[in-house]
C-alpha positions in Angstrom: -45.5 34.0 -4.0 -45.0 36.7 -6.1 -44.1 36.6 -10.1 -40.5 37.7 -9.1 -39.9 34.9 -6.4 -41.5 32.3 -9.1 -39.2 33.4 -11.5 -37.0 33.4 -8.8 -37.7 29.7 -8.0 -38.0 28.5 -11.3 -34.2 29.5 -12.2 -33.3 27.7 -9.2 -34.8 24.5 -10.3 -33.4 25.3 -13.9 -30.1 25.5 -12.4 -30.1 22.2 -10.4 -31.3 20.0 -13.5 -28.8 21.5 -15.6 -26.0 21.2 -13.3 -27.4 17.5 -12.4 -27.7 16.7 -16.4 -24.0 17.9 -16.7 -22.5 15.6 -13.3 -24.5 12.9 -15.2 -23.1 13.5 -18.6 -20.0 13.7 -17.3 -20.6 9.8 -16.2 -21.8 8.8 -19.5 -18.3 10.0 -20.9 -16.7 7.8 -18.7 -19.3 5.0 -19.6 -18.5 5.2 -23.4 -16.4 2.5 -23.8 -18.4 0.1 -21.9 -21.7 1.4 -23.7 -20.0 1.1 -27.6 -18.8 -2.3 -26.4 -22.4 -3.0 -26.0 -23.5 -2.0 -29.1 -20.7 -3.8 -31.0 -22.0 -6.9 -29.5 -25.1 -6.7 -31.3 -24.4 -5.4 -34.5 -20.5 -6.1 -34.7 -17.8 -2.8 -35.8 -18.8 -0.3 -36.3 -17.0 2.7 -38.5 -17.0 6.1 -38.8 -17.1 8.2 -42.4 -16.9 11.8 -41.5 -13.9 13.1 -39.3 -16.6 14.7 -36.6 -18.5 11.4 -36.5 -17.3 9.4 -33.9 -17.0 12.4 -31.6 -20.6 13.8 -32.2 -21.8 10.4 -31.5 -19.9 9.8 -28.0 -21.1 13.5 -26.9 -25.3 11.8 -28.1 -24.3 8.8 -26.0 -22.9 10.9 -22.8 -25.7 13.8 -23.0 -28.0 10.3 -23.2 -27.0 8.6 -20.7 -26.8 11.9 -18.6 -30.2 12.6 -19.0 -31.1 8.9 -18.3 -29.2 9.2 -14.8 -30.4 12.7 -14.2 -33.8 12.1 -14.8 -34.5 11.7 -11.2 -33.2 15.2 -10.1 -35.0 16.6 -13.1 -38.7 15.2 -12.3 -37.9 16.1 -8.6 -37.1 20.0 -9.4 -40.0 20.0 -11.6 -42.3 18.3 -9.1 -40.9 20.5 -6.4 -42.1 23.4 -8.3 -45.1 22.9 -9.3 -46.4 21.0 -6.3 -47.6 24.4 -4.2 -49.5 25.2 -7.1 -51.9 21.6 -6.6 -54.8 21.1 -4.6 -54.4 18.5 -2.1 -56.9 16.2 -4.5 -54.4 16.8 -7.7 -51.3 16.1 -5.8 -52.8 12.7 -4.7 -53.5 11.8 -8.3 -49.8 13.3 -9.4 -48.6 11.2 -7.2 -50.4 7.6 -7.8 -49.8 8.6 -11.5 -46.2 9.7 -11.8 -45.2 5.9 -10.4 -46.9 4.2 -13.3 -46.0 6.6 -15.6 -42.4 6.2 -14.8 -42.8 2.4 -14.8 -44.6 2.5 -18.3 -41.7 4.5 -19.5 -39.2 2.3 -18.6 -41.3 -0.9 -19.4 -41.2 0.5 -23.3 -37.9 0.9 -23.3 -37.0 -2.5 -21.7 -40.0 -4.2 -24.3 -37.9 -2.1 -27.1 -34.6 -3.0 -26.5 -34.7 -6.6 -25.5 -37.2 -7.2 -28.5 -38.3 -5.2 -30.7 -34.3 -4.1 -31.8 -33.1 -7.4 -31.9 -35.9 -8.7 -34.4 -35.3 -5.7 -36.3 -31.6 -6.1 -36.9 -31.7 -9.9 -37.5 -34.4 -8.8 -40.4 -32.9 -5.9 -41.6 -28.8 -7.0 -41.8 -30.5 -10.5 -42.7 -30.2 -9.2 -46.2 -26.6 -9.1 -46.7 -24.8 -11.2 -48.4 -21.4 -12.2 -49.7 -21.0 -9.4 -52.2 -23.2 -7.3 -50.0 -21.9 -6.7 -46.9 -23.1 -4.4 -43.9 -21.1 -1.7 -42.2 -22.6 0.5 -40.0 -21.3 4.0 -38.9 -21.7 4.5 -35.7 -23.7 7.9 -36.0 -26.6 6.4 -38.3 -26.9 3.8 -35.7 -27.3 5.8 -32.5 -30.1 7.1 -34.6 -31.4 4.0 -35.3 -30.9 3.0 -32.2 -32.6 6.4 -30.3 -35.5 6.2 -33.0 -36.3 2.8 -31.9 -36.5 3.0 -28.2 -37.4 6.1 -27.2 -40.9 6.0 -28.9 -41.8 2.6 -26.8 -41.4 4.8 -23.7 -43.9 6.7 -24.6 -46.3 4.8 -26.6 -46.3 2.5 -23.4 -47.9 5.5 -21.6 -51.3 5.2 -23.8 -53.3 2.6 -21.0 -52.3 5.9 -18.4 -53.5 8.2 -20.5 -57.0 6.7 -21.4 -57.2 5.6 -18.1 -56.9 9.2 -17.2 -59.1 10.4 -19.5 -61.9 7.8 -18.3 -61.0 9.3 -14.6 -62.2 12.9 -15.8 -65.1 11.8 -17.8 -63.8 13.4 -21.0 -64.4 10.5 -23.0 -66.7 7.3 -22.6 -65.4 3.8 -23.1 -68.8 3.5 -25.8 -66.5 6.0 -27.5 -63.1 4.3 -27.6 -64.8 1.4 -28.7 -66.0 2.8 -31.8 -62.4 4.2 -32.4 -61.0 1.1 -32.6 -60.5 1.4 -36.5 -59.3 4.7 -36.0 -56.7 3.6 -33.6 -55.6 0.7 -35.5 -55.2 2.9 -38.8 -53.8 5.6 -36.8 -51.3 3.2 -34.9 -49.4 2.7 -38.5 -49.2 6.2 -39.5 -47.4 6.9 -35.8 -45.1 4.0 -36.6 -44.2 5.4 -39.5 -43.1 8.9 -37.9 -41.7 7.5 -35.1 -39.2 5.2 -36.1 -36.8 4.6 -38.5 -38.2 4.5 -42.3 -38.6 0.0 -42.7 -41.5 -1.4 -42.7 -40.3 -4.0 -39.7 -39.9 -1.0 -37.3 -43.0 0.3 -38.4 -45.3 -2.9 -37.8 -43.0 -3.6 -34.9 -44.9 -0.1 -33.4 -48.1 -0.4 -34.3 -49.0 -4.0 -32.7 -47.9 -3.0 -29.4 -50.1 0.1 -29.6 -52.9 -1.7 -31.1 -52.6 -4.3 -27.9 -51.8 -1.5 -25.3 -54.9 0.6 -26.7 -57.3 -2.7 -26.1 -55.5 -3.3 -22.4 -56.9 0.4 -21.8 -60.3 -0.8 -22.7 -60.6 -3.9 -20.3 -59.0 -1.8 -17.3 -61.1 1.0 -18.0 -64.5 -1.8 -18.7 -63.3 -3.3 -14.9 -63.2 -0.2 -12.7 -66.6 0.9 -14.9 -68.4 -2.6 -13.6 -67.0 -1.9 -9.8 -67.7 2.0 -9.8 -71.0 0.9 -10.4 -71.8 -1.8 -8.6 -70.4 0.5 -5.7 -73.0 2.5 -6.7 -76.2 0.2 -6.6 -74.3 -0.8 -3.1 -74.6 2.4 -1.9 -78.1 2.9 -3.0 -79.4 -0.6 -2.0 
């Protein structure tokens, strides 16, 4: 293909998520009532303290949930476009990848919202009291909300990576050993950038990557024991 026809191409792909992201947005409109419902289960009413607030925050939770629901169309366009670019070797190992990377994803954001926010908000609101009570605007928490989940999905992704990294032989598993101390220290400062500024949240990040980062290890150990007793086999 020429430059022209991959521009060409690549608009048409563009086109497609957008229009795709903006069907799917126009469902999460429709969802908004049943969706603040939800959140008003777990926190109780919410309020709004700036005229614009409430509607910023239902066009976050529709262009959200749009790109939750569009995500499909919008990995498919981009695999479609950069498959004739792979070897037949690299689009094997897209495509063993891409289902575990998509399960990982989804794994953190199930682990985050069915755990991690719920222990959060019973520790953080646990410190009202009578003459101190919460009210939440509904803005702040979508923010909340977005800075707590989101990051699982993709801190969940660390056993992929390494595992990938172990694949190519850029790194040794001698070597992740002897960053464990890194990783742990590390693990705190990226909970403390990517989520909201408490200490619960923070802590609440930086086990699970502690845990995940150690999972890597004994995968990684496991398929380093059978690559090379396939090895000896071979030779023997």
């Amino acid at each position: 293909m020429t430059t022209v026809e991959h521009l060409t191409e690549l608009r048409y792909r563009i086109l497609v998520s957008l229009g795709a992201l903006l069907v799917c947005s126009v469902i999460g409109w429709l969802l908004i009532p049943r969706i603040v419902a939800v959140i008003v289960g777990m926190v109780g009413p919410l309020i709004f303290v700036t005229p614009a607030e409430a509607f910023v925050s239902y066009l976050k939770i529709a262009f959200t949930t749009g790109l939750f629901l569009s995500s499909p169309v919008i990995f498919w366009q981009a695999w479609q476009f950069v498959l004739p670019a792979l070897f037949p070797h690299e689009r094997a190992a897209v495509a063993r990848a891409a289902p575990a990377a998509i399960g990982l994803f989804c794994a953190g954001l199930a682990f985050s919202y069915f755990l991690i926010v719920p222990i959060v908000l019973r520790f953080l609101l646990g410190f009202g009291t009578e003459h101190l009570v919460p009210a939440l605007s509904i803005g702040r928490f979508l923010s909340f909300f977005l800075g707590v989940t989101l990051p699982f999905g993709f801190v969940f992704q660390i056993p992929l990576v390494i595992l990938l990294l172990l694949h190519l032989e850029l790194v040794t598993l001698e070597r992740l050993r002897a960053m464990r101390k890194f990783v742990m220290f590390g693990s705190f400062v990226v909970g403390a950038m990517l989520t909201p500024p408490d200490v619960a949240s923070q802590v609440l990040m930086a086990v699970p990557v502690i845990l995940l980062y150690e999972a890597a290890l004994i995968v990684g150990a496991r398929r380093e024991r059978a690559r090379l007793h396939r090895e000896a086999y071979s030779e023997g």
